[in-house]
N, CA, C and O atoms as CSV, one atom per row, in Angstrom:
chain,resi,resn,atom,element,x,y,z
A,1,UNK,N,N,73.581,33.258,15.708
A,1,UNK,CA,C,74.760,32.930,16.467
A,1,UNK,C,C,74.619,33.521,17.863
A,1,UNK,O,O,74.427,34.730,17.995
A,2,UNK,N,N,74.724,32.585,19.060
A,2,UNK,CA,C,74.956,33.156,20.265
A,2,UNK,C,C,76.033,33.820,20.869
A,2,UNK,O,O,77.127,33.296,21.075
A,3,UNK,N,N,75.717,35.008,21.162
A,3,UNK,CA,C,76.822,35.936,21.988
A,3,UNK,C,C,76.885,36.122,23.192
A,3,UNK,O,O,75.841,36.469,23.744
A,4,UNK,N,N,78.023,35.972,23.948
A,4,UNK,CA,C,77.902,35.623,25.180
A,4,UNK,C,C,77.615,37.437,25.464
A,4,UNK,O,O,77.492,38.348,24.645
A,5,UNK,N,N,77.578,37.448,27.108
A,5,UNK,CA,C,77.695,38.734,27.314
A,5,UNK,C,C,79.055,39.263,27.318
A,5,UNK,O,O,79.107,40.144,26.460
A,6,UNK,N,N,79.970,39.142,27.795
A,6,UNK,CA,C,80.959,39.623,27.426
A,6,UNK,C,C,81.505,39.978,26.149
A,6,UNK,O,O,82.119,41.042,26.056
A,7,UNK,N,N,81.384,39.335,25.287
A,7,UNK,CA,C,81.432,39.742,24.310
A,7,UNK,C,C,80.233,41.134,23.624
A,7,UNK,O,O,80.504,42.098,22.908
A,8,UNK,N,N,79.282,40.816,24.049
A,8,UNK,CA,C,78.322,42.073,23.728
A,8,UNK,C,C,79.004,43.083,24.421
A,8,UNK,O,O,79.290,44.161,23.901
A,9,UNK,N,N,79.347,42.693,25.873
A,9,UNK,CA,C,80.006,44.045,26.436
A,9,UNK,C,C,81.271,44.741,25.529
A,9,UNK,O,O,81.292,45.964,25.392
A,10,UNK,N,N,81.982,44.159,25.118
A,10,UNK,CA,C,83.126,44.797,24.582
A,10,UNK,C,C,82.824,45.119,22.997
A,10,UNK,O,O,83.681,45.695,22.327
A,11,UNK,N,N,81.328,44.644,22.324
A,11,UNK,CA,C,80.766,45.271,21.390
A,11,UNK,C,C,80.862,46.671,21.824
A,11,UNK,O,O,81.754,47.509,21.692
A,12,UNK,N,N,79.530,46.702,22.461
A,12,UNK,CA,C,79.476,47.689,23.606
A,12,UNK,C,C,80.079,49.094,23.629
A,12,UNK,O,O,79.678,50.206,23.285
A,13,UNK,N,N,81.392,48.524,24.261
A,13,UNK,CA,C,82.601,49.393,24.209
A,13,UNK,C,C,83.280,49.952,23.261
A,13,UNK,O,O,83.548,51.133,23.040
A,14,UNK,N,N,83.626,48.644,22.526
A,14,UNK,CA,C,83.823,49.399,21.071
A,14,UNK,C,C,83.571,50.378,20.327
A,14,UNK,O,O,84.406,51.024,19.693
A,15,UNK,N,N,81.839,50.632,20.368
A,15,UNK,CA,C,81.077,51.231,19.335
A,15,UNK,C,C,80.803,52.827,19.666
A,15,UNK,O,O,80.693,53.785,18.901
A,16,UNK,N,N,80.731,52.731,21.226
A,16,UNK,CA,C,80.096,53.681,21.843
A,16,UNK,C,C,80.999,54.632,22.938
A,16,UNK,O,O,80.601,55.726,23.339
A,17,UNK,N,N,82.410,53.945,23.380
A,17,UNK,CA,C,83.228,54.525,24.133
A,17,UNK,C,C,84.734,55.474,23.352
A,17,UNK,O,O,84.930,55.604,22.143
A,18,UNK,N,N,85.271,55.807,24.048
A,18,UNK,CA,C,86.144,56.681,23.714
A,18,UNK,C,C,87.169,56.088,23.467
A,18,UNK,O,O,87.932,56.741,22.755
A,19,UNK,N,N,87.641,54.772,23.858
A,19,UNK,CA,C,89.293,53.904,24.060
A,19,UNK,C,C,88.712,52.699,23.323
A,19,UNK,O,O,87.540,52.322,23.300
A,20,UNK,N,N,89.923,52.111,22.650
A,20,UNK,CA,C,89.299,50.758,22.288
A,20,UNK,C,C,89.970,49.918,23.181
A,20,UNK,O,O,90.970,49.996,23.895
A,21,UNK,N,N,88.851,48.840,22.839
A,21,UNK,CA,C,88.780,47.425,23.589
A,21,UNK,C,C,90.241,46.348,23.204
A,21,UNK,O,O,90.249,45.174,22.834
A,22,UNK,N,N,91.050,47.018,23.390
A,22,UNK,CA,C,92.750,45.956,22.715
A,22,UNK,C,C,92.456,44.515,22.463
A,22,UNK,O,O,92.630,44.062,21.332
A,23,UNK,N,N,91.968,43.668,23.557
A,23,UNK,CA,C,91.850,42.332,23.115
A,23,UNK,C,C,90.988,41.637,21.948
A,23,UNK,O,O,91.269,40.673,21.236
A,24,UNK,N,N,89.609,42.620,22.002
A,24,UNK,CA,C,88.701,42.523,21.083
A,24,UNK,C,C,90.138,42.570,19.655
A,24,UNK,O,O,90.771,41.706,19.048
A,25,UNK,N,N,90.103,44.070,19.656
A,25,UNK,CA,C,91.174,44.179,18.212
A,25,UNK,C,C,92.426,43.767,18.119
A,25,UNK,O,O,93.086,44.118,17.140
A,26,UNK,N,N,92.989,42.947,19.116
A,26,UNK,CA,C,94.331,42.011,18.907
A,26,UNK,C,C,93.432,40.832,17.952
A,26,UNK,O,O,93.409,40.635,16.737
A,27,UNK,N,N,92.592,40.047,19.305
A,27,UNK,CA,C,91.564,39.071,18.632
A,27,UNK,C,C,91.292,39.509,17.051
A,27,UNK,O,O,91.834,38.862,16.154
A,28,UNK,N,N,90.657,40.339,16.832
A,28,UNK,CA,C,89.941,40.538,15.564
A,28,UNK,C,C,92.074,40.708,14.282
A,28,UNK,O,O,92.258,40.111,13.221
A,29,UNK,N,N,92.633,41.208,14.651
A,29,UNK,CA,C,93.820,41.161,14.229
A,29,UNK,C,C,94.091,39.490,13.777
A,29,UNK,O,O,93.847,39.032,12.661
A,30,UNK,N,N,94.472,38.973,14.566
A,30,UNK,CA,C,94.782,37.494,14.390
A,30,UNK,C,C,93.803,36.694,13.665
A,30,UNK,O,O,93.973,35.755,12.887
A,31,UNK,N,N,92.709,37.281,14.097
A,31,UNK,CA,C,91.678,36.410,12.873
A,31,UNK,C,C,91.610,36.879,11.265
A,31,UNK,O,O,91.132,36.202,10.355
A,32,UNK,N,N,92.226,38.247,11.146
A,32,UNK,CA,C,91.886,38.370,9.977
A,32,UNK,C,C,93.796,37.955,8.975
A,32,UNK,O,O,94.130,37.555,7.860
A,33,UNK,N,N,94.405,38.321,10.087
A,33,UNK,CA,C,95.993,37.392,9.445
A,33,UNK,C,C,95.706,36.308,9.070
A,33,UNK,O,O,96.041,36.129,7.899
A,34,UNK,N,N,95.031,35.138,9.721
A,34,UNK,CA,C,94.544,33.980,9.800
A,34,UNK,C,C,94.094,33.573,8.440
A,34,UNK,O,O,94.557,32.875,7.538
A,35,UNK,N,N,92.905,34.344,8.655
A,35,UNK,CA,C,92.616,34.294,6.868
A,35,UNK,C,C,93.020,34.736,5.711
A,35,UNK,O,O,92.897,34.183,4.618
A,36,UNK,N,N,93.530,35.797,5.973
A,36,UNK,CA,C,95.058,36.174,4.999
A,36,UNK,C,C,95.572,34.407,4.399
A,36,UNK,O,O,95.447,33.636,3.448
A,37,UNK,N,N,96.135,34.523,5.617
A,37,UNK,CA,C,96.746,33.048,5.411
A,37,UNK,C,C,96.462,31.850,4.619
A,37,UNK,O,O,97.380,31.213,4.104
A,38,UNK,N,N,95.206,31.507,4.494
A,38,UNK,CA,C,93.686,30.718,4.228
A,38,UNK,C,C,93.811,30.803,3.492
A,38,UNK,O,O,94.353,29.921,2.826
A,39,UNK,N,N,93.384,32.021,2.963
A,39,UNK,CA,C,93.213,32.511,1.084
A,39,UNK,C,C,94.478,32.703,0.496
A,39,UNK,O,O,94.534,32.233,-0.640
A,40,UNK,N,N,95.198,33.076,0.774
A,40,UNK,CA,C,96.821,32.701,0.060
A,40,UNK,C,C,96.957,31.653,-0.406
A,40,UNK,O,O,97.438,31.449,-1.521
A,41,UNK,N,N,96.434,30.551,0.604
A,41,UNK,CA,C,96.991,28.832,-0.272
A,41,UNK,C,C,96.089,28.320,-0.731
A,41,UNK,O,O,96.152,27.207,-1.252
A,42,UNK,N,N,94.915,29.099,-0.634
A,42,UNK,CA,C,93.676,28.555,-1.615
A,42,UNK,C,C,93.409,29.057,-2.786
A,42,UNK,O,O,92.887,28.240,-3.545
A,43,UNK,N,N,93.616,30.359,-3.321
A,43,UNK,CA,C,93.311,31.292,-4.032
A,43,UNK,C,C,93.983,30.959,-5.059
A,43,UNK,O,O,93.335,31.330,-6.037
A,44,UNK,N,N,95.081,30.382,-5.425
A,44,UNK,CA,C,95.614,30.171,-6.433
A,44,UNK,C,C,95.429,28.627,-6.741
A,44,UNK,O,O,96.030,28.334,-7.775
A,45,UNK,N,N,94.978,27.881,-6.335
A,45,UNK,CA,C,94.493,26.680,-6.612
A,45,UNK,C,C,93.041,27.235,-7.312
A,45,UNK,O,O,92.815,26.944,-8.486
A,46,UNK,N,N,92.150,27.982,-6.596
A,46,UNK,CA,C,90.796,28.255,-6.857
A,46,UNK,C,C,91.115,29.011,-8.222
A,46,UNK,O,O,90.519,28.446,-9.139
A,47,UNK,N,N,91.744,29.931,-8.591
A,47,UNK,CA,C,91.929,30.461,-10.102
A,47,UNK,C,C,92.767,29.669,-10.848
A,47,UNK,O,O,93.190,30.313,-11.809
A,48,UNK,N,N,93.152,28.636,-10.816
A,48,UNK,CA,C,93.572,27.811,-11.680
A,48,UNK,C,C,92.408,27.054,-12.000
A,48,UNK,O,O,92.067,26.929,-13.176
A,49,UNK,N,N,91.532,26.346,-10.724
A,49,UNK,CA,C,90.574,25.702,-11.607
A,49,UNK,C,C,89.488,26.469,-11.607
A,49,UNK,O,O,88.494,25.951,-11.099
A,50,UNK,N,N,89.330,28.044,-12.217
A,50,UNK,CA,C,88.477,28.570,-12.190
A,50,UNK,C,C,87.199,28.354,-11.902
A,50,UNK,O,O,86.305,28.143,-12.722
A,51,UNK,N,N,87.055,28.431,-10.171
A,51,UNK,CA,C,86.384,29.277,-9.370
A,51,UNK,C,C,86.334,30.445,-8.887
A,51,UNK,O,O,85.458,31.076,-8.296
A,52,UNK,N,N,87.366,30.663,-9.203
A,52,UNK,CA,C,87.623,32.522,-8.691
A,52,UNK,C,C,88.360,33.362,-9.794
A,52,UNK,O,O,89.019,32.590,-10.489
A,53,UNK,N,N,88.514,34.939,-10.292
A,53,UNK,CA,C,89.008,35.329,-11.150
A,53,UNK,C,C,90.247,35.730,-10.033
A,53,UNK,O,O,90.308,35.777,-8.804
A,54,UNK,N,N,91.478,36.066,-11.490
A,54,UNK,CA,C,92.466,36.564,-10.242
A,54,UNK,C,C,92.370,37.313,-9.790
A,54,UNK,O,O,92.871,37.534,-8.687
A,55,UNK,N,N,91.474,38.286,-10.616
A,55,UNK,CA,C,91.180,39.891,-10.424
A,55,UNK,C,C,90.777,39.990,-8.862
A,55,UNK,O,O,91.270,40.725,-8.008
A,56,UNK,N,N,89.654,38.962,-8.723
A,56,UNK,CA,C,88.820,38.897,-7.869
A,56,UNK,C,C,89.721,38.315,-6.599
A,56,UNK,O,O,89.456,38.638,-5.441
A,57,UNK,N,N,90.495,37.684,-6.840
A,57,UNK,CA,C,91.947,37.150,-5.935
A,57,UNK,C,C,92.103,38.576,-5.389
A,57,UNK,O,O,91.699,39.123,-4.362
A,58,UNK,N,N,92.630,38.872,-6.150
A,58,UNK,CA,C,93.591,40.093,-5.570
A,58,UNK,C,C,92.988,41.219,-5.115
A,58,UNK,O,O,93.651,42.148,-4.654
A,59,UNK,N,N,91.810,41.240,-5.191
A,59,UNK,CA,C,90.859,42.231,-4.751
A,59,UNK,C,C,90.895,42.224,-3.344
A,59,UNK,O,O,91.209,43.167,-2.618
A,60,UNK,N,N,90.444,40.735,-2.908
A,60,UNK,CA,C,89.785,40.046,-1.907
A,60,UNK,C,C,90.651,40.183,-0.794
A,60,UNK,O,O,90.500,40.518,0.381
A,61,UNK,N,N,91.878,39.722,-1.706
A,61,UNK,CA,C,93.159,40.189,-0.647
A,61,UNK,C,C,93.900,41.476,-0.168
A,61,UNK,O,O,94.725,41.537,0.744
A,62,UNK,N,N,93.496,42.384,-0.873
A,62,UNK,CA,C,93.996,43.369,-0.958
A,62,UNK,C,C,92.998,44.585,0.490
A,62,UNK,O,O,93.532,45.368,1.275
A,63,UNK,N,N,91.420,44.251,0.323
A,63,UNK,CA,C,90.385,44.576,1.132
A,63,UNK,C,C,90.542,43.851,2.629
A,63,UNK,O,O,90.109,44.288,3.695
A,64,UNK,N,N,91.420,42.396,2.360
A,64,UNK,CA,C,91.543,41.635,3.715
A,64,UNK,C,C,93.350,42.289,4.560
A,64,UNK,O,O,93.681,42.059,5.723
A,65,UNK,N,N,94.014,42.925,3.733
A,65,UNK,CA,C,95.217,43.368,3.935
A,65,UNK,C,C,94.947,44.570,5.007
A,65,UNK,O,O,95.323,44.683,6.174
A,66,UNK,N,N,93.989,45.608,4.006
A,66,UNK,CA,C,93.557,46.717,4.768
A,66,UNK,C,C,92.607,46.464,5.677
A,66,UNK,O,O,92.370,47.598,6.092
A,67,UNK,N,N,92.059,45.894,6.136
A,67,UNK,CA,C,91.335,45.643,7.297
A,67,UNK,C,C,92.524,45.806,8.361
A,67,UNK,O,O,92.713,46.545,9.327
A,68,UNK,N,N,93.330,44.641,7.655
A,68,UNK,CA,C,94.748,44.326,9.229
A,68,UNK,C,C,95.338,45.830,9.237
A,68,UNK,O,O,95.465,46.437,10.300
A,69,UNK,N,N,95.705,46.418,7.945
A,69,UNK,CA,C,96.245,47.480,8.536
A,69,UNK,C,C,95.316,48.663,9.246
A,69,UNK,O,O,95.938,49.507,9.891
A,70,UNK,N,N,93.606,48.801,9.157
A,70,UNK,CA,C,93.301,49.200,9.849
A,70,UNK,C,C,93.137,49.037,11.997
A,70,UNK,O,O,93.049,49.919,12.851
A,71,UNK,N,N,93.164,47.444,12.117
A,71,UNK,CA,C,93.204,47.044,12.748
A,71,UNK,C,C,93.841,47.640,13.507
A,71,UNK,O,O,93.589,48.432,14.415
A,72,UNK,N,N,95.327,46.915,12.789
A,72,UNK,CA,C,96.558,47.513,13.593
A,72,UNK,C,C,96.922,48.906,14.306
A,72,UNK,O,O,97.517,49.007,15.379
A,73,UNK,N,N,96.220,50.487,13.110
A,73,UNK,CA,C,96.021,51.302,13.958
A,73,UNK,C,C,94.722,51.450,15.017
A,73,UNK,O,O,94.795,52.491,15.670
A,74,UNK,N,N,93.670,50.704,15.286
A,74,UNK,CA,C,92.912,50.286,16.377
A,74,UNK,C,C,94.141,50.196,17.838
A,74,UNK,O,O,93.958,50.796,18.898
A,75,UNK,N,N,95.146,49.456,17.585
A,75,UNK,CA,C,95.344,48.913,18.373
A,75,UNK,C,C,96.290,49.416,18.979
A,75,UNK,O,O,96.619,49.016,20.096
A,76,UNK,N,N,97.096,50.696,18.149
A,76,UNK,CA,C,97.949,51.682,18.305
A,76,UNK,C,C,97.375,52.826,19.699
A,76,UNK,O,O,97.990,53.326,20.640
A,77,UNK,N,N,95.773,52.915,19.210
A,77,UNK,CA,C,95.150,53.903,20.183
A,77,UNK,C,C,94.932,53.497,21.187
A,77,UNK,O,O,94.545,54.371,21.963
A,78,UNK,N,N,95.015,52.118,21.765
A,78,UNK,CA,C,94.568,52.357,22.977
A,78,UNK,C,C,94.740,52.824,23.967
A,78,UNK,O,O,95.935,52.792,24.259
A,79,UNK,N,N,93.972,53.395,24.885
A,79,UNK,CA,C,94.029,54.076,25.636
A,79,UNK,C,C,93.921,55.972,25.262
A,79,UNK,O,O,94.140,56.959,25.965
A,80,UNK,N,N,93.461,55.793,23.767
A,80,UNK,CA,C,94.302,57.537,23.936
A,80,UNK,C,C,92.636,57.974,23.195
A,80,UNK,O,O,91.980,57.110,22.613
A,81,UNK,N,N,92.239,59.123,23.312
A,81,UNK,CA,C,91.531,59.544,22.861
A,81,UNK,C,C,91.120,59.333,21.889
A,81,UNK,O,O,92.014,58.641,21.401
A,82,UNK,N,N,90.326,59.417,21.124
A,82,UNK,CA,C,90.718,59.439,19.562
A,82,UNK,C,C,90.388,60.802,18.737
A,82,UNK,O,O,90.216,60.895,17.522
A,83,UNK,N,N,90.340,61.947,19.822
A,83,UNK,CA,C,90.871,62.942,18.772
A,83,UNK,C,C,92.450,62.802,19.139
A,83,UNK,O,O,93.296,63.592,18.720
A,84,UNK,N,N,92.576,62.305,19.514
A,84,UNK,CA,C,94.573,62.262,19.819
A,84,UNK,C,C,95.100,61.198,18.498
A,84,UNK,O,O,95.223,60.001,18.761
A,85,UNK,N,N,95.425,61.737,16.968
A,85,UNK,CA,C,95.788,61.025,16.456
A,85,UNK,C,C,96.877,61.510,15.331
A,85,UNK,O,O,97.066,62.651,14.910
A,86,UNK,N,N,97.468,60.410,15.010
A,86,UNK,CA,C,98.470,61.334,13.826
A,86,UNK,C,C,98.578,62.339,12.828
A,86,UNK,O,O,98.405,61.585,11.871
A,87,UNK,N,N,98.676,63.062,12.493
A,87,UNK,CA,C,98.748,64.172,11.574
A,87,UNK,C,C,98.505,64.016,10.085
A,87,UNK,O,O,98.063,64.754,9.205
A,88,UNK,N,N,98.991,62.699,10.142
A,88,UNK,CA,C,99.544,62.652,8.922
A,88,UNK,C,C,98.541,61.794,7.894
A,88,UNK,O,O,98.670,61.529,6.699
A,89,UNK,N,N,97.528,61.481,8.821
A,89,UNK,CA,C,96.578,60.511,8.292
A,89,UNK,C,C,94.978,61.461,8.527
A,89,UNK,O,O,93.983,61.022,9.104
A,90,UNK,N,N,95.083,62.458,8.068
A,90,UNK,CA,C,93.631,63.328,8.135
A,90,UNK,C,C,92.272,62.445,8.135
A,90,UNK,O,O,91.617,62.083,9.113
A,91,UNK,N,N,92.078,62.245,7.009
A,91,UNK,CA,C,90.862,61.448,6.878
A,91,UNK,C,C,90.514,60.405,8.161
A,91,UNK,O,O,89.343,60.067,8.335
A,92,UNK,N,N,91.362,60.014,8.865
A,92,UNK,CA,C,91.356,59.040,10.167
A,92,UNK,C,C,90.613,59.683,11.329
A,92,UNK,O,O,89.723,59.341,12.108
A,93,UNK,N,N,91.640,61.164,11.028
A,93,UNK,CA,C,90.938,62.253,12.430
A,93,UNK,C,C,90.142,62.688,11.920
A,93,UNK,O,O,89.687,63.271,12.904
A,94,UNK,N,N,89.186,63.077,10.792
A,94,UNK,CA,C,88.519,63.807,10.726
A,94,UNK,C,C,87.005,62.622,11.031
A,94,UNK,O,O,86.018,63.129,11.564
A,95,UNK,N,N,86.970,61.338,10.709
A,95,UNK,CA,C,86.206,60.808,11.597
A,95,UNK,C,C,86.550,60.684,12.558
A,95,UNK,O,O,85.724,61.279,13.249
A,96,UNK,N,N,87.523,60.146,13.386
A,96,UNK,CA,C,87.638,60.383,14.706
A,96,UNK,C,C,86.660,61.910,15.399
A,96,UNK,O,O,85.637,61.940,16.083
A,97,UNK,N,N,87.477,62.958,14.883
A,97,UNK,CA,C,86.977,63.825,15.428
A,97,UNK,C,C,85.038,64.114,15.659
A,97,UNK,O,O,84.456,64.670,16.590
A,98,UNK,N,N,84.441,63.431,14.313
A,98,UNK,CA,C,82.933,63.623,14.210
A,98,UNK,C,C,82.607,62.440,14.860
A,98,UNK,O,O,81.446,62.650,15.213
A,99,UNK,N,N,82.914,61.312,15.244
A,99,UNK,CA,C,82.378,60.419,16.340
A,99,UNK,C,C,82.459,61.207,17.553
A,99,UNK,O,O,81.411,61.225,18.198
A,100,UNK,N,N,83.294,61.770,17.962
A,100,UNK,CA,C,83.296,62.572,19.491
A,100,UNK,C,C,82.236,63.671,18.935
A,100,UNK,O,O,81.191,63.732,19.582
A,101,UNK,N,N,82.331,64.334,18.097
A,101,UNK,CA,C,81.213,65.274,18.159
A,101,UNK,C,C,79.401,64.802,18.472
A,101,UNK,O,O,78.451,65.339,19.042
A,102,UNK,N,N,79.603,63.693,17.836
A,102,UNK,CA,C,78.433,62.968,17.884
A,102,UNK,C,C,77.949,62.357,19.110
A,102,UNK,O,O,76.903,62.764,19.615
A,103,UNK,N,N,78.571,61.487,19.591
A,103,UNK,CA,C,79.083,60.798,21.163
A,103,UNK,C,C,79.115,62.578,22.565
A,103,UNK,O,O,78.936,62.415,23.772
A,104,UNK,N,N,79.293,63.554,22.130
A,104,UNK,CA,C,79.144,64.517,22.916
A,104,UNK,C,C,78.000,65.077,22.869
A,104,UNK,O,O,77.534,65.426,23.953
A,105,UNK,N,N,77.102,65.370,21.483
A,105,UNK,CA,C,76.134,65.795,21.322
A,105,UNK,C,C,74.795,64.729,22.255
A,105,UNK,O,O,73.982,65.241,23.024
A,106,UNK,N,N,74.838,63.601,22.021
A,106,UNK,CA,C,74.163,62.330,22.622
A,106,UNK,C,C,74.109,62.312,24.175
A,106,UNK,O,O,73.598,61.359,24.764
């Protein structure tokens, strides 16, 4: 698949900078609602005529849910550091915090 440069650039940014790229993760937001969406009105057609288990339904959806809600805090930070983060969600900062350690060490 061809990638333009801009888009590599805000790879780029993403991976390796301190702030995220908002449009990238609005974009990436809406695409994954999108398919939320998709698989909602397919998924239960597809386990009725078993192609899919429900188990496997609800899995699928459940892994595509948390993406958005990771997303969504993506999109909370921008602009802010990312050792600058809520309290209340440790495991979030404690990678946060070892990407900057890493990204400083480099």
């Amino acid at each position: 698949m061809r990638q333009s440069r801009h888009a590599a650039a805000e790879f780029e940014t993403m991976t390796t900078g301190t702030t995220i790229n908002t449009r990238s993760a609005r974009e990436a937001h809406s695409e994954v609602m999108r398919e939320l969406g998709v698989r909602r009105r397919c998924y239960g057609r597809w386990v009725a005529d078993g192609k899919l288990s429900d188990i496997d339904a609800q899995d699928r959806l459940e892994r595509l849910e948390k993406a958005a809600e990771i997303i969504e805090k993506l999109i909370l930070l921008e602009g802010v550091p990312l050792s600058v983060v809520r309290e209340d969600d440790k495991t979030f900062a404690a990678n946060c915090a070892a990407r900057e350690r890493e990204a400083a060490a480099s």
